[in-house]
MISE-118100 format. One record per residue (C-alpha): x, y, z; residue in one letter; residue number from 1. Coordinates in steps of 0.25 Angstrom, whole numbers, plus 5000, padded with zeros to 4 digits. Layout:
BEGIN
<atom X="X" Y="Y" Z="Z" residu="a" num="NUM"/>
...
This chain:
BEGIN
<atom X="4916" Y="5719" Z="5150" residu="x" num="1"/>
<atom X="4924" Y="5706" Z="5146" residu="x" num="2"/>
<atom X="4933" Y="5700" Z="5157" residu="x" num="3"/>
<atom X="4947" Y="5701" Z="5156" residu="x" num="4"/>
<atom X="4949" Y="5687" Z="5163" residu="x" num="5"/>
<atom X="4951" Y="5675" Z="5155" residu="x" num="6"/>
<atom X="4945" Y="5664" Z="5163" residu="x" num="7"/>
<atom X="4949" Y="5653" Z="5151" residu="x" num="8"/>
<atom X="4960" Y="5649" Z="5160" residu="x" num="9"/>
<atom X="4951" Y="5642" Z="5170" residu="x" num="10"/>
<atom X="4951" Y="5625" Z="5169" residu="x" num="11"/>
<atom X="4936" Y="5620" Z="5168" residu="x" num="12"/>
<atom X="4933" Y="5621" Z="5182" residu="x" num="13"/>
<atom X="4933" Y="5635" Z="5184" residu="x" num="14"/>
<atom X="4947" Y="5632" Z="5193" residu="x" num="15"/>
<atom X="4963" Y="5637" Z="5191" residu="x" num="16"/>
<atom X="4973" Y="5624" Z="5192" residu="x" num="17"/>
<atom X="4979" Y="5630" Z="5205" residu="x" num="18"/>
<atom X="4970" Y="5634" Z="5218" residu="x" num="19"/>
<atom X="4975" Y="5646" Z="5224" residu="x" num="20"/>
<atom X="4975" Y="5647" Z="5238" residu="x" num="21"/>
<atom X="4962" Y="5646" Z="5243" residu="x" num="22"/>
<atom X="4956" Y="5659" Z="5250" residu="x" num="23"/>
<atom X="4967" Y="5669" Z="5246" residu="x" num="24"/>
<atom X="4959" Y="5683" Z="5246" residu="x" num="25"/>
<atom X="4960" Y="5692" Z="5231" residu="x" num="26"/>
<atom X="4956" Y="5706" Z="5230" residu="x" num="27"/>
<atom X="4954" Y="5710" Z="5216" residu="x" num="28"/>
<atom X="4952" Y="5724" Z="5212" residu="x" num="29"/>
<atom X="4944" Y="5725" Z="5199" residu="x" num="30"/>
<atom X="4933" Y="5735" Z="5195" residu="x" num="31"/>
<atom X="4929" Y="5727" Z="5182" residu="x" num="32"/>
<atom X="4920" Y="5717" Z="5186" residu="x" num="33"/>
<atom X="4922" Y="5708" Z="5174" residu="x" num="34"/>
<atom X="4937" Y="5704" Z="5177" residu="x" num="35"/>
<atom X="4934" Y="5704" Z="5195" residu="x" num="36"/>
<atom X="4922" Y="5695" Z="5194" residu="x" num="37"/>
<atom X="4927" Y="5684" Z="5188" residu="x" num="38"/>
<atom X="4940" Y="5686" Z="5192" residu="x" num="39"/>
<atom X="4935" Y="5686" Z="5208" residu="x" num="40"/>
<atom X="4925" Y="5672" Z="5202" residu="x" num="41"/>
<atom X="4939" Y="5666" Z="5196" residu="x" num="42"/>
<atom X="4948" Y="5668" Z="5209" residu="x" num="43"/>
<atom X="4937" Y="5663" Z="5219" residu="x" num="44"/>
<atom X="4936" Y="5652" Z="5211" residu="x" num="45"/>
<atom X="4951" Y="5650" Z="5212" residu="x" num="46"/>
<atom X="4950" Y="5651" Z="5228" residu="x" num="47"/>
<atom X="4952" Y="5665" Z="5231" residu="x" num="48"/>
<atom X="4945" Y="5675" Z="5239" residu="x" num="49"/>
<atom X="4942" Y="5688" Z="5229" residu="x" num="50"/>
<atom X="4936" Y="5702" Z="5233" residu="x" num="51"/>
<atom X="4934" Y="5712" Z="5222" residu="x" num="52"/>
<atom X="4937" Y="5725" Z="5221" residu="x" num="53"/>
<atom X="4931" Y="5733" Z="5213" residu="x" num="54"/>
<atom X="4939" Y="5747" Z="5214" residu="x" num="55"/>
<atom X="4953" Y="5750" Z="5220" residu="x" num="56"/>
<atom X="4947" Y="5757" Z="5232" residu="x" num="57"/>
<atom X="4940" Y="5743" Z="5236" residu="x" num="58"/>
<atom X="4952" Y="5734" Z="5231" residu="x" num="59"/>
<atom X="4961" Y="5742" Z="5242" residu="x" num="60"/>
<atom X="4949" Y="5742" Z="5254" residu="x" num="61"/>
<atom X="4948" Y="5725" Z="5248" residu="x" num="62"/>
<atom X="4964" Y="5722" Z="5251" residu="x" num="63"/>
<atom X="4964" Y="5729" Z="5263" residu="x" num="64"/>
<atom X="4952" Y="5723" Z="5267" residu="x" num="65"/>
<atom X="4954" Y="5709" Z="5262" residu="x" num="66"/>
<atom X="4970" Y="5707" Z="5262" residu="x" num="67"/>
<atom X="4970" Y="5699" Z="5250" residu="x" num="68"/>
<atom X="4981" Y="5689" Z="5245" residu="x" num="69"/>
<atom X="4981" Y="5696" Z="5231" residu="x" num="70"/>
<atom X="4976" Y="5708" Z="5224" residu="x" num="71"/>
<atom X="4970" Y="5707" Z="5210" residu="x" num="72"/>
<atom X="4970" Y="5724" Z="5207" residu="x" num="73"/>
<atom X="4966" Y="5730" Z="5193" residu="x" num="74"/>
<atom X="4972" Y="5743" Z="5189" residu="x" num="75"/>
<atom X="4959" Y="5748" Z="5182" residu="x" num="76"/>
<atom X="4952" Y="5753" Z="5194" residu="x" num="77"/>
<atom X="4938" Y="5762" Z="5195" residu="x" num="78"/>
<atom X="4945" Y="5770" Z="5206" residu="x" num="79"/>
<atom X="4957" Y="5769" Z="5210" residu="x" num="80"/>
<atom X="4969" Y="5765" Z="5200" residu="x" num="81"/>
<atom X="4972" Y="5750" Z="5204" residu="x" num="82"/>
<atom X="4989" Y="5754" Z="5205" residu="x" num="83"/>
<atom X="4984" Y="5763" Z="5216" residu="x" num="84"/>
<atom X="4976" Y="5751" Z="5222" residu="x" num="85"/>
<atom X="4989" Y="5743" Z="5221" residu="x" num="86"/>
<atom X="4998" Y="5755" Z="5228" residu="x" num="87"/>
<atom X="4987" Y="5755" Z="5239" residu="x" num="88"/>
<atom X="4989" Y="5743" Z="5242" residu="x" num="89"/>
<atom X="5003" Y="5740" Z="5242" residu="x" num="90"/>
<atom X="5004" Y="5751" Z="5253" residu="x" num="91"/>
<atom X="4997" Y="5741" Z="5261" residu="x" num="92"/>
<atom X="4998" Y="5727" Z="5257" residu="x" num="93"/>
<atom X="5006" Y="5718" Z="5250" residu="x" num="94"/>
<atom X="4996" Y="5709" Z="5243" residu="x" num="95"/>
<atom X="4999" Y="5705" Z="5228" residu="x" num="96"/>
<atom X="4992" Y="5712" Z="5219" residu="x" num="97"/>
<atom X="4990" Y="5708" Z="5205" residu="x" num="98"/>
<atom X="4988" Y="5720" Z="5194" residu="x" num="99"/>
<atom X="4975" Y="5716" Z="5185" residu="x" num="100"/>
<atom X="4975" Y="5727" Z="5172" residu="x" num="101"/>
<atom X="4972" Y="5730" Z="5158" residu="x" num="102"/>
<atom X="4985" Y="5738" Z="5157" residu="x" num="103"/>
<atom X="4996" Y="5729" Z="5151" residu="x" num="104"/>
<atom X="5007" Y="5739" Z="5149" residu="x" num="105"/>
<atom X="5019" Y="5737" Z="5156" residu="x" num="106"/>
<atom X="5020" Y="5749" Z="5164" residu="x" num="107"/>
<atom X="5007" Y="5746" Z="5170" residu="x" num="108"/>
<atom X="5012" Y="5733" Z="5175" residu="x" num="109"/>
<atom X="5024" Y="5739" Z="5180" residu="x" num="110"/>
<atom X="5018" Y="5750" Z="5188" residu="x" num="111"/>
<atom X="5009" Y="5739" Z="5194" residu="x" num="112"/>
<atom X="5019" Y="5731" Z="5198" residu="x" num="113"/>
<atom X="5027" Y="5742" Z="5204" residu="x" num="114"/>
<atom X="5015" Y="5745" Z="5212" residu="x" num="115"/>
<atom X="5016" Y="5732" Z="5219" residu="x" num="116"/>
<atom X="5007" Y="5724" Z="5211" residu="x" num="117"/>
<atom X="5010" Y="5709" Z="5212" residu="x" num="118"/>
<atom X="5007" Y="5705" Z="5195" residu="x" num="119"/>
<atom X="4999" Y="5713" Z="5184" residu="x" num="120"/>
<atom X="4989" Y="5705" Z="5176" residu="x" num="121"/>
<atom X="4984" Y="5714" Z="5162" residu="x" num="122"/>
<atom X="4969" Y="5709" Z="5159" residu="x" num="123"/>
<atom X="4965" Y="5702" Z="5151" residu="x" num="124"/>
<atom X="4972" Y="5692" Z="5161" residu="x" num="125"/>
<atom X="4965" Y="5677" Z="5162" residu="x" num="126"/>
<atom X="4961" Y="5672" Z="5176" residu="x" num="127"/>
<atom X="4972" Y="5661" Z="5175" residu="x" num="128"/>
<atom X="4984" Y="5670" Z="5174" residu="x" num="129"/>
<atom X="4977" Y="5679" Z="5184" residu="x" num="130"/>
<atom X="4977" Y="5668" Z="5195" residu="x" num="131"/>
<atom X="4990" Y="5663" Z="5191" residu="x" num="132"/>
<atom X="4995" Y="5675" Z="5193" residu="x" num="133"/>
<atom X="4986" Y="5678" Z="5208" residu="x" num="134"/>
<atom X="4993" Y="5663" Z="5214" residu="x" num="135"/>
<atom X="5009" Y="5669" Z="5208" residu="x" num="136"/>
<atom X="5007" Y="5680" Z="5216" residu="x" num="137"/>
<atom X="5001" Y="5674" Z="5228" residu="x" num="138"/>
<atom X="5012" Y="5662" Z="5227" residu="x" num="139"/>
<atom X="5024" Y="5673" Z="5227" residu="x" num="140"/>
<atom X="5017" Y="5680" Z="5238" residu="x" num="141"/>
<atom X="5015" Y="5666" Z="5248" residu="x" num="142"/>
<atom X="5030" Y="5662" Z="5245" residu="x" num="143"/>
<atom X="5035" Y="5675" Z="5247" residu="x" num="144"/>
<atom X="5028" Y="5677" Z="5261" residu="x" num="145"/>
<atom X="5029" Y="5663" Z="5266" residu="x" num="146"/>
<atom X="5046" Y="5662" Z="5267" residu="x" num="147"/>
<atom X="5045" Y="5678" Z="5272" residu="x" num="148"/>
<atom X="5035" Y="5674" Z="5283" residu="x" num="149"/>
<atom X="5043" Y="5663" Z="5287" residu="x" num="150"/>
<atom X="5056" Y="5669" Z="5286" residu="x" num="151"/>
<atom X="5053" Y="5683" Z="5291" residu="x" num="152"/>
<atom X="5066" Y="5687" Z="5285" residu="x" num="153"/>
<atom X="5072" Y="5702" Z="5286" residu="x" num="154"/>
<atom X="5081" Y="5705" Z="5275" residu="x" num="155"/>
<atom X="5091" Y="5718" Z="5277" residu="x" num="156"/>
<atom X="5101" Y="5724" Z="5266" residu="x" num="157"/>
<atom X="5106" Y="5737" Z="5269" residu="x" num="158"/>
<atom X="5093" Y="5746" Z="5274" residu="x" num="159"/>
<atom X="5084" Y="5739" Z="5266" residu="x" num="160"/>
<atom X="5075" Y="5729" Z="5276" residu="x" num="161"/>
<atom X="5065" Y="5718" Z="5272" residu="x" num="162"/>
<atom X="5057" Y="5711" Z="5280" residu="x" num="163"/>
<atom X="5051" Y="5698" Z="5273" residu="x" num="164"/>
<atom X="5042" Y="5694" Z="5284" residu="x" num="165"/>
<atom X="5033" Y="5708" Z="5284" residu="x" num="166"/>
<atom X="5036" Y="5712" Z="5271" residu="x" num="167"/>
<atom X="5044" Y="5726" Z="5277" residu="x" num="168"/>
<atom X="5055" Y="5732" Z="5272" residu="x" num="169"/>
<atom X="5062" Y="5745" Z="5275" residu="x" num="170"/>
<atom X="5074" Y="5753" Z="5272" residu="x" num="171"/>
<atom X="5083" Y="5761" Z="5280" residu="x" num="172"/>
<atom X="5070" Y="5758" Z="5291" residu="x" num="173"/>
<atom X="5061" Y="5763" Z="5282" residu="x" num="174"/>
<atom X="5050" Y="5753" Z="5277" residu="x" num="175"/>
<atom X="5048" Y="5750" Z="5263" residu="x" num="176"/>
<atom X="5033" Y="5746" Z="5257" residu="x" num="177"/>
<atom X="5036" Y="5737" Z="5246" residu="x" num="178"/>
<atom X="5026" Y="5729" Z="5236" residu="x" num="179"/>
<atom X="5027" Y="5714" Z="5237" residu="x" num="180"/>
<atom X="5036" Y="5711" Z="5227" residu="x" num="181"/>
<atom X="5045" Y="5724" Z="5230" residu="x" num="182"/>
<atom X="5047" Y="5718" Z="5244" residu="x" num="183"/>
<atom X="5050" Y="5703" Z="5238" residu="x" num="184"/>
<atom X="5059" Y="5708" Z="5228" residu="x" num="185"/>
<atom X="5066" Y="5716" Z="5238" residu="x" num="186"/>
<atom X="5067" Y="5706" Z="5248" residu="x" num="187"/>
<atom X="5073" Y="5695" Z="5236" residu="x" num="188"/>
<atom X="5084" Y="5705" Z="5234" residu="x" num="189"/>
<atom X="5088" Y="5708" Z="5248" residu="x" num="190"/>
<atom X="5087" Y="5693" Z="5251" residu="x" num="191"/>
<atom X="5099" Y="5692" Z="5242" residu="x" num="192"/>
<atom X="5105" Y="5706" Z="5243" residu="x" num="193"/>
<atom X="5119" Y="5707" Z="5236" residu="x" num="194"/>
<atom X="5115" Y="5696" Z="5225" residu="x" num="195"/>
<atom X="5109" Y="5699" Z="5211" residu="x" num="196"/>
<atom X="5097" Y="5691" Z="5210" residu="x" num="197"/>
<atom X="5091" Y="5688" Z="5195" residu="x" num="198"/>
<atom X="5079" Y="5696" Z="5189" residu="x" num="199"/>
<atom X="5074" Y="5680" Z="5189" residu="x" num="200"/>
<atom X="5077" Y="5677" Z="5203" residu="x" num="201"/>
<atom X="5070" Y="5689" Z="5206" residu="x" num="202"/>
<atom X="5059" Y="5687" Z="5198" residu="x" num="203"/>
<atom X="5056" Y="5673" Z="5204" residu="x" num="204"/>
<atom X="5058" Y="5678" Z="5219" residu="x" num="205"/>
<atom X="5049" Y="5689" Z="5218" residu="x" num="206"/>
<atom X="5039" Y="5687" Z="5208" residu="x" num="207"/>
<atom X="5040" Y="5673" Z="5206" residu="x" num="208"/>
<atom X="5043" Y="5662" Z="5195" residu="x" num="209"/>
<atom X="5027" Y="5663" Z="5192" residu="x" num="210"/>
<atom X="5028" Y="5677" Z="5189" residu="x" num="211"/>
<atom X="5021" Y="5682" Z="5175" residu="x" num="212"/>
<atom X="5023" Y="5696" Z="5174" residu="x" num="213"/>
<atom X="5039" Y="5704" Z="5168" residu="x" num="214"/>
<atom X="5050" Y="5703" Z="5175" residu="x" num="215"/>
<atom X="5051" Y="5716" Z="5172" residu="x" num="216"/>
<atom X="5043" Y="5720" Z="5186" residu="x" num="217"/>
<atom X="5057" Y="5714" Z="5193" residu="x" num="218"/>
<atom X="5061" Y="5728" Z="5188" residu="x" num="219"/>
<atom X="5049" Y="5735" Z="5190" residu="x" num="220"/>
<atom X="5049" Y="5730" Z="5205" residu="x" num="221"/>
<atom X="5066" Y="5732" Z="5208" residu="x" num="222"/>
<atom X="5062" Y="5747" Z="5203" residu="x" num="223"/>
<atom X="5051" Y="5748" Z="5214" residu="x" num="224"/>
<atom X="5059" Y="5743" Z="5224" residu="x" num="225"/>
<atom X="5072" Y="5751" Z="5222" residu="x" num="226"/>
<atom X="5063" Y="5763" Z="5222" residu="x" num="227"/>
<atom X="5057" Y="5760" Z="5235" residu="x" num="228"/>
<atom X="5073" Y="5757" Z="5240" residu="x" num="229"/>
<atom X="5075" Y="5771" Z="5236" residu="x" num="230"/>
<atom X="5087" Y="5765" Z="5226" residu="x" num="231"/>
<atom X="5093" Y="5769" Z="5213" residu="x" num="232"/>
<atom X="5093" Y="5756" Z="5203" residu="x" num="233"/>
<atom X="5106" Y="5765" Z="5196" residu="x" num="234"/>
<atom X="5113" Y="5765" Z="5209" residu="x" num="235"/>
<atom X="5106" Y="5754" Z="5216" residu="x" num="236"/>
<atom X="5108" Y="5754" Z="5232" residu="x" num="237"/>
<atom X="5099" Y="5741" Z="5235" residu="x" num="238"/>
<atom X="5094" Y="5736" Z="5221" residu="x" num="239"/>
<atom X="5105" Y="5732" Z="5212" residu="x" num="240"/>
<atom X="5101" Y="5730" Z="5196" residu="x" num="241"/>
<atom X="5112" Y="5719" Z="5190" residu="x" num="242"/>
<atom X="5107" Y="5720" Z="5175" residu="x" num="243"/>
<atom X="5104" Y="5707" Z="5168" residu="x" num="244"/>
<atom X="5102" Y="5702" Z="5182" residu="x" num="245"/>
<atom X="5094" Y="5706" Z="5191" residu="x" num="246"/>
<atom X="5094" Y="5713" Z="5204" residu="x" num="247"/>
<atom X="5103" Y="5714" Z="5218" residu="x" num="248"/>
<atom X="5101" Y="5720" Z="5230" residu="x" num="249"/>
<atom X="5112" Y="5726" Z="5238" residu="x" num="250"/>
<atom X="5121" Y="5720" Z="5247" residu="x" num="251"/>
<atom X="5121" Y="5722" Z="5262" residu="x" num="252"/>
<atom X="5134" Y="5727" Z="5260" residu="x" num="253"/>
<atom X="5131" Y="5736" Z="5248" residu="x" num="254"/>
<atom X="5122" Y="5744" Z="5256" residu="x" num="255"/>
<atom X="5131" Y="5746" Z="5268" residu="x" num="256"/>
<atom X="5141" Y="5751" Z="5261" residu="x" num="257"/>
């Protein structure tokens, strides 16, 4: 079977322009040997640490086992339907997770993304845009835990409760498990509760200027995370949808009153 990498990218060394960080663990869930071997040779080469998994089963036992930086997960698993791997692991672990399928339709995307996934990369995919996209994601996640970590900031707005250091919010007491980027695009609004902030200010906070995919997943992710707020986007309690602008989260005062 022919590879669906495209290696043409490479410069004449075998080498990407930028290193990665050295030594940063991947676990890629692939049963087509043709796309995980020379995928596993291309990252090593770049510095990272890669296992392979070669069904869902073994991809989960991997991720607990090794605690990866990132995830590379294919959908198209012999055993166990790669959105089920994804839901296992985000009711565990936080760690970004990059979709890799042969379905290209939107929906699929969208249903990824809502699962948690960090990007969704349809093959045929060529190794540069695959390790471009590996150091965006790893670059949001660093900056993203660096100021929390140093800041250890608790935002409160009504019952809603974030804590940015441990990544924990609740409501009314109750904890909330939230993806990644639910969490960092709830913790943007609340960090600035009472103000509209635009579908581009929230794009570059939570997914980054780098990021290549819709801005439609803004709305696919706002959508996840009222459902988990248990609110109504018609009568909006904590998510408020200004049209042609963006988003708002309520006001302390809204939500005494």
């Amino acid at each position: 079977m022919a590879s669906h990498l495209d290696f043409d990218a490479m410069d004449a060394a075998g080498q990407w322009a930028v290193p990665p960080k050295r030594g940063r663990q991947v676990v890629v869930i692939e049963d087509e040997a043709s796309i995980s071997a020379p995928l596993r040779s291309a990252l090593e080469r770049e510095g990272y640490l890669v296992e392979v998994a070669a069904t869902g089963g073994e991809g989960l036992e991997a991720v607990r086992r090794a605690d990866p930086a990132i995830v590379l997960l294919d959908l198209g698993l012999p055993d166990i339907d790669g959105r089920d791997v994804c839901r296992a692991i985000r009711a565990s672990s936080q760690v970004p997770i990059i979709m890799l399928t042969a379905r290209g339709q939107e929906t699929d995307r969208v249903v990824g993304l809502e699962l948690g996934a960090d990007d969704y990369l349809v093959k045929p995919f060529s190794m540069a845009e695959l390790v471009a996209r590996i150091r965006a994601v790893l670059r949001r996640t660093d900056e993203r835990a660096e100021p929390a970590a140093a800041a250890g900031a608790v935002l409160a707005v009504g019952d809603v409760r974030v804590d940015t250091a441990t990544y924990v919010v609740t409501q009314a007491g109750e904890p909330l498990e939230l993806p990644r980027r639910e969490f960092d695009l709830l913790r943007v609004l609340m960090a600035n509760a009472g103000t509209v902030l635009q579908r581009a200010r929230l794009m570059d906070d939570v997914w980054g200027s780098d990021w290549f995919g819709s801005t439609k997943t803004l709305d696919v992710h706002v959508a996840a995370l009222r459902r988990r707020l248990g609110d109504d986007a018609h009568e909006p309690r904590y998510i408020h949808t200004v049209r042609g602008v963006g988003f708002r989260f309520s006001s302390a005062a809204e939500l005494a009153g």
